[in-house]
Each structure stands twice: as C-alpha cells, then as structure tokens.
C-alpha positions as a Markdown table, in Angstrom:
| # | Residue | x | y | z |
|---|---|---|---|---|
| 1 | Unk | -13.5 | 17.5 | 7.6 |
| 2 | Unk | -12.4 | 15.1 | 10.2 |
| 3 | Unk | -9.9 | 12.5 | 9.4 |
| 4 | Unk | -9.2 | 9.3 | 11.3 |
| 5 | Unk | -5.6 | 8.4 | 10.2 |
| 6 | Unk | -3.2 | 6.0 | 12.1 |
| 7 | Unk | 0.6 | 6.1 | 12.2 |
| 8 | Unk | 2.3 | 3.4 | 10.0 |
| 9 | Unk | 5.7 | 4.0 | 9.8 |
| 10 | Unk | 8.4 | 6.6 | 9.9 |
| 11 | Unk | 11.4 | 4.9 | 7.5 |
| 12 | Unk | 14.2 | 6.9 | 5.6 |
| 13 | Unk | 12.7 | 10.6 | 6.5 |
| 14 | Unk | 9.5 | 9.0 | 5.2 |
| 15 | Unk | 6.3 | 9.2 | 7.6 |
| 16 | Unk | 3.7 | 6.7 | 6.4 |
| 17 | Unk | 0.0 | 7.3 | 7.8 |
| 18 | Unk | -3.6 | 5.4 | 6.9 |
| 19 | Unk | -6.7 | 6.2 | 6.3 |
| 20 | Unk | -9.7 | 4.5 | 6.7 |
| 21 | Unk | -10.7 | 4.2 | 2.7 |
| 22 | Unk | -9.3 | 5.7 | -0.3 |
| 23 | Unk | -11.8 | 8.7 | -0.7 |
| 24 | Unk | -10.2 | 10.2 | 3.0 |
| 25 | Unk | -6.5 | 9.5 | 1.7 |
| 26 | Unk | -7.2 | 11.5 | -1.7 |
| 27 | Unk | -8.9 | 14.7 | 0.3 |
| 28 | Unk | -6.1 | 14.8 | 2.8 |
| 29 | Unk | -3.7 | 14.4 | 0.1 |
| 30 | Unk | -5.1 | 17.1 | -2.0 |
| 31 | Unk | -6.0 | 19.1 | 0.8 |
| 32 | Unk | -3.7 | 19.0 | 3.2 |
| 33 | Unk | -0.5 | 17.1 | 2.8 |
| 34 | Unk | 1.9 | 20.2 | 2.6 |
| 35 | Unk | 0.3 | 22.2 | 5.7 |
| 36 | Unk | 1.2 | 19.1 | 8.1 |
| 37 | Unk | 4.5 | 18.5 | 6.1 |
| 38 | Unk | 5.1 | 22.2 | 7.2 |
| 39 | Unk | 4.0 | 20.9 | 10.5 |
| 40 | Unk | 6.1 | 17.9 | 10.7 |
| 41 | Unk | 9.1 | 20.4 | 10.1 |
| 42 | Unk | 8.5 | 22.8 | 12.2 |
| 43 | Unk | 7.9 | 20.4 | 15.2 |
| 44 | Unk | 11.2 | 18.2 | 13.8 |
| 45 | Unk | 13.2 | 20.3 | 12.2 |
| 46 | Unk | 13.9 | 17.3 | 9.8 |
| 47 | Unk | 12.4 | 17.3 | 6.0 |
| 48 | Unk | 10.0 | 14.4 | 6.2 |
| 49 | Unk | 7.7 | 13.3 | 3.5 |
| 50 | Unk | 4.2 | 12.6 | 4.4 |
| 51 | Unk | 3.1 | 9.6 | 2.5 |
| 52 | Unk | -1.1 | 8.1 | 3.0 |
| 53 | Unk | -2.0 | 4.9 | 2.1 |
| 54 | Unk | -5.3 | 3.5 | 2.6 |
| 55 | Unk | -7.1 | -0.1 | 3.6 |
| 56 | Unk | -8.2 | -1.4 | 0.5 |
| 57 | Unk | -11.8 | -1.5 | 0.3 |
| 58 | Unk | -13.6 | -5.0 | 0.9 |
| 59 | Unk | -14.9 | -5.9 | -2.7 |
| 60 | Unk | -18.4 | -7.0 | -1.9 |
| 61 | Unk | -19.0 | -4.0 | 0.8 |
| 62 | Unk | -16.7 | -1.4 | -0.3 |
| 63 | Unk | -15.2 | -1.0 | 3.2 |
| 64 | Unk | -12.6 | -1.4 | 5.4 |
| 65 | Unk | -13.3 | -5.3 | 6.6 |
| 66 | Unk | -12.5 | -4.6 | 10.1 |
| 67 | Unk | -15.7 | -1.9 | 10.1 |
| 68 | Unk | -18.2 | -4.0 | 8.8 |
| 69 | Unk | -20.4 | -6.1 | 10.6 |
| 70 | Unk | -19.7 | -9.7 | 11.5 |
| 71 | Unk | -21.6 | -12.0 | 9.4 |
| 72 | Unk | -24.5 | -13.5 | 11.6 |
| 73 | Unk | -23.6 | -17.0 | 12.8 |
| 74 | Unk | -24.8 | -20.2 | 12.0 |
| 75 | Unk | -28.4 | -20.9 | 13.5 |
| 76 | Unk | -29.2 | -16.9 | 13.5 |
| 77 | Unk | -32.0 | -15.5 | 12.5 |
| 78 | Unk | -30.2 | -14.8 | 9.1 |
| 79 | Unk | -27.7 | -17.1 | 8.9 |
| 80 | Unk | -28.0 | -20.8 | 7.9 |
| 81 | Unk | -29.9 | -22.8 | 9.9 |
C-alpha cells in the first residue's frame, strides 16, 4: 500500500508525520508504526516515537480541503450567474 505522509515535527524524541485522511493514518499505524520505529533507530540510534496524525476530513466532501476541487466561480457554467 502506498502512503503519502509528510513530516510534521520532530519534538522531545517525538517524530510527528501526516497523512492525507484518517483511513491511511489507522493502516500505517496498525500496520506499520513499529517496523519504521525500528527504522528510525537504527538510522538514529535515538528511541523516537513515531506519532501520525491526519487532516481532518472536510464535512461536506469527506476530504482533505486542499484536494478537492475549487468551487466553480461566479458566472461559470455552474456557479451563480
């Protein structure tokens, strides 16, 4: 599976990363948190915790607002006229 995180953050031994929407951040949680934790330490030798947080979801589209599609503008074929 092929995840698009970003870095965040790396506060107090910490390492804070984002996914796109909540369903990515649960399956790399579950799936692979403590394989790049292992990562993180061997590449560091420091104990950092590996923490993803996600956008929260737009209400009425159920996506990340930067993704979705710019409302048509005034005078459009779909907007107000």
């Amino acid at each position: 599976m092929w995840f698009r995180l970003s870095y965040e953050r790396l506060e107090n031994g910490v390492m804070t990363v984002k996914a796109p929407n909540t369903f990515l951040r649960d399956q790399f949680t579950r799936k692979y948190i403590p394989y790049m934790q292992n990562v993180l330490k061997s590449l560091t030798e420091l104990d950092i915790k590996l923490v993803v947080s996600a956008f929260k979801p737009d209400i009425a589209g159920g996506q990340d607002p930067a993704e979705r599609d710019p409302a048509p503008a005034k005078g459009d074929a779909f907007g107000d006229a």
